[in-house]
C-alpha positions in Angstrom: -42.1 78.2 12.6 -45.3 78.0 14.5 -48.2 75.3 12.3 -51.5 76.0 13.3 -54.5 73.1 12.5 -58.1 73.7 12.3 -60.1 71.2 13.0 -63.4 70.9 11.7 -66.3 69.5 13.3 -69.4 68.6 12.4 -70.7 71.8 14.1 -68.3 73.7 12.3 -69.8 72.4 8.8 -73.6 72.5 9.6 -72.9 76.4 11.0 -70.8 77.2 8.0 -73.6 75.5 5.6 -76.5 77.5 7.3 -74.5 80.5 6.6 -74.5 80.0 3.4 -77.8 79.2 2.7 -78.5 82.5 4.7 -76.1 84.6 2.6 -78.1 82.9 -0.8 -81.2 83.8 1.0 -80.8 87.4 2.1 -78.3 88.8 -0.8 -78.8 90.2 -3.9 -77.1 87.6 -6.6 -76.3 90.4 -9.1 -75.0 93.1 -6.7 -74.3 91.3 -3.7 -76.0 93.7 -1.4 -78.7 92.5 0.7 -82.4 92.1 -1.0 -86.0 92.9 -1.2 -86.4 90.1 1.5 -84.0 91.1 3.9 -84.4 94.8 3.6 -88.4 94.1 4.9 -87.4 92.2 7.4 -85.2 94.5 9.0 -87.9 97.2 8.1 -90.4 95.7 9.9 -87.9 95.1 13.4 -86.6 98.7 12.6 -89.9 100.1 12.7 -90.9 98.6 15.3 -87.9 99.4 17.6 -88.0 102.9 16.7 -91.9 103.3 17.3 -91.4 101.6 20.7 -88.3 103.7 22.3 -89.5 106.9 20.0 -86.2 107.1 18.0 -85.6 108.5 14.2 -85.7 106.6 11.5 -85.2 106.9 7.9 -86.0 105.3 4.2 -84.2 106.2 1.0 -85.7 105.0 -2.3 -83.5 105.9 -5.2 -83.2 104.3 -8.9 -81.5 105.4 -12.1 -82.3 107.7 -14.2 -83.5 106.5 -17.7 -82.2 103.2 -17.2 -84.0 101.2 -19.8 -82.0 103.6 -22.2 -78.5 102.1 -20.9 -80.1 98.5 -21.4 -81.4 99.3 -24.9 -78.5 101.1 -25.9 -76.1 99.2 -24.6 -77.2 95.6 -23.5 -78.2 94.1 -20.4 -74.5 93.1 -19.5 -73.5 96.6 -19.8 -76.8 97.4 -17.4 -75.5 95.4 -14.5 -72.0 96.9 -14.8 -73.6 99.9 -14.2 -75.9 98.2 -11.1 -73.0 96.3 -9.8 -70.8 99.9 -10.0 -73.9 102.1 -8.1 -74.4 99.6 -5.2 -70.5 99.7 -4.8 -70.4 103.6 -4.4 -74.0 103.1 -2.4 -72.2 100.3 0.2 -69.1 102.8 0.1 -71.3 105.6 2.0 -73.7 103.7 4.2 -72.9 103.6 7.9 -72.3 99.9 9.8 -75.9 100.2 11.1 -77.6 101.3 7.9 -78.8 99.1 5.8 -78.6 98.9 1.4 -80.3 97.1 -0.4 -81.9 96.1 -3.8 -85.6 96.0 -4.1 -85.9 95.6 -7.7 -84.9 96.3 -11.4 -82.7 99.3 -10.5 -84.4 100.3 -7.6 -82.3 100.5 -4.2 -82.9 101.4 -0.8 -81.1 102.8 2.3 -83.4 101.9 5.8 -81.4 104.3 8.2 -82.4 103.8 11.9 -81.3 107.1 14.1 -80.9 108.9 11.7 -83.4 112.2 11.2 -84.6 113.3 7.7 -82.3 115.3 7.4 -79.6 113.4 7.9 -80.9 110.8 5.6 -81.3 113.7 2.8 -77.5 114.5 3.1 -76.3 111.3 2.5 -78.9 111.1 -0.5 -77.7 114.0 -1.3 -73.7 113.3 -1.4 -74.9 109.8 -2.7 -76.5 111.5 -6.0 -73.3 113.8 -6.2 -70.8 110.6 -6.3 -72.8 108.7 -8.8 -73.1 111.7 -10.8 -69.8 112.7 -10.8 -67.8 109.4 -11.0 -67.0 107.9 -14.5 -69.1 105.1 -15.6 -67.3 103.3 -18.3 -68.0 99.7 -19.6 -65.0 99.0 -22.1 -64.5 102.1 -24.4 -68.1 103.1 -23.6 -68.5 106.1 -21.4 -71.9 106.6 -19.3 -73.3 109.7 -18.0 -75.8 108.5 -15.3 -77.9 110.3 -13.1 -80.6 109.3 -10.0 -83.4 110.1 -8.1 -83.8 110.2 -4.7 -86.7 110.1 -2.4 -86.6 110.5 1.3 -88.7 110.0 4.1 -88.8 110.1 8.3 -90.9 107.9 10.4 -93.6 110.3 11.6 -96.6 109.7 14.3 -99.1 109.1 11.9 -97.2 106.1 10.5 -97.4 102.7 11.6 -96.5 100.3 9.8 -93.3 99.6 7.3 -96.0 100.6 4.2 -96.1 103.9 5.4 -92.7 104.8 5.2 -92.3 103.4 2.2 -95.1 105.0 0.6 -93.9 108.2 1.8 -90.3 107.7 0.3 -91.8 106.3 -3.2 -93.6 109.5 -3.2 -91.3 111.8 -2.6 -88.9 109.6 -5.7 -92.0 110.2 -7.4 -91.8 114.1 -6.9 -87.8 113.7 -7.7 -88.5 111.7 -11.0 -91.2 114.9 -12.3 -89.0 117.6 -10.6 -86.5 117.2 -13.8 -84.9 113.6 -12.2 -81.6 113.2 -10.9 -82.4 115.3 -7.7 -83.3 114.3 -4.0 -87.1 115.0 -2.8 -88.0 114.6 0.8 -91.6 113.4 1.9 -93.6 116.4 3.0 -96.8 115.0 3.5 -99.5 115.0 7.0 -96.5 115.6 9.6 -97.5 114.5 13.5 
């Protein structure tokens, strides 16, 4: 039978140990999706690259619904079960050159580059159906769990990552006092 050796060299080692450090830097401990840091970087570039060639570009904001209940019912363990399960059916949906991450509490985000509004709206969309159809258990208890979206496209009279963000936490904000555990889209100044 064939024996194949890797050898290591010092190269090897330091490149594997920045990588690491990288990893610790740019992913979420708890979910292991990439966070707050990370996803602002790649706003910023994404921004930046889609303002310069004129190409689409997305942001969805979404959380769960009446979270603090599941904490205060249940405990924090069995709160990130439940964050741990939602970025797993999230990071099962996204596309190679999307981006998910967390950006806080239970707070997620999906940066979508070439991708139009509505495009990003039907994956919130068939996002917010799969959460709220699949069966959240921890142990023997049984969680019915909705969320809200918000969605928002890169318009003219953006220009800079704030903008888009803003525009996506207000249409999560319209979501959240439209009865929650719906999808909004940003329909503010368009141009």
């Amino acid at each position: 039978a064939a024996v194949h050796f890797k050898f290591l060299h010092e190269q090897d080692v330091e490149s594997a140990y920045h990588l690491a450090i990288y990893e610790l830097m740019a992913k979420d401990g708890l979910t292991e999706i990439f966070n707050k840091r990370k996803f602002e970087e790649e706003l910023q570039r994404e921004l930046a690259r889609a303002l310069r060639h004129q190409r689409p570009l997305s942001l969805i904001i979404f959380d769960l619904d009446e979270f603090k209940t599941i904490n205060d019912s249940y405990g924090h363990l069995c709160g990130d079960f439940i964050l741990k399960q939602v970025a797993s059916l999230a990071r099962d949906m996204v596309r190679p050159e999307q981006m998910l991450a967390r950006v806080g509490g239970d707070e997620f985000v999906i940066l979508a580059p070439e991708t139009s509004g509505e495009g990003a709206e039907a994956l919130a969309s068939k996002l917010r159906d799969r959460i709220a159809v699949y069966e959240h258990r921890y142990g023997d208890i049984r969680i019915t769990l909705g969320c809200s979206f918000g969605v928002a496209e890169l318009t003219r009279r953006m220009s800079t990552p704030q903008d888009l963000y803003q525009a996506a936490d207000e249409a999560l904000l319209l979501a959240k006092r439209s009865g929650r555990n719906r999808v909004a889209v940003y329909s503010g100044p368009q141009g």
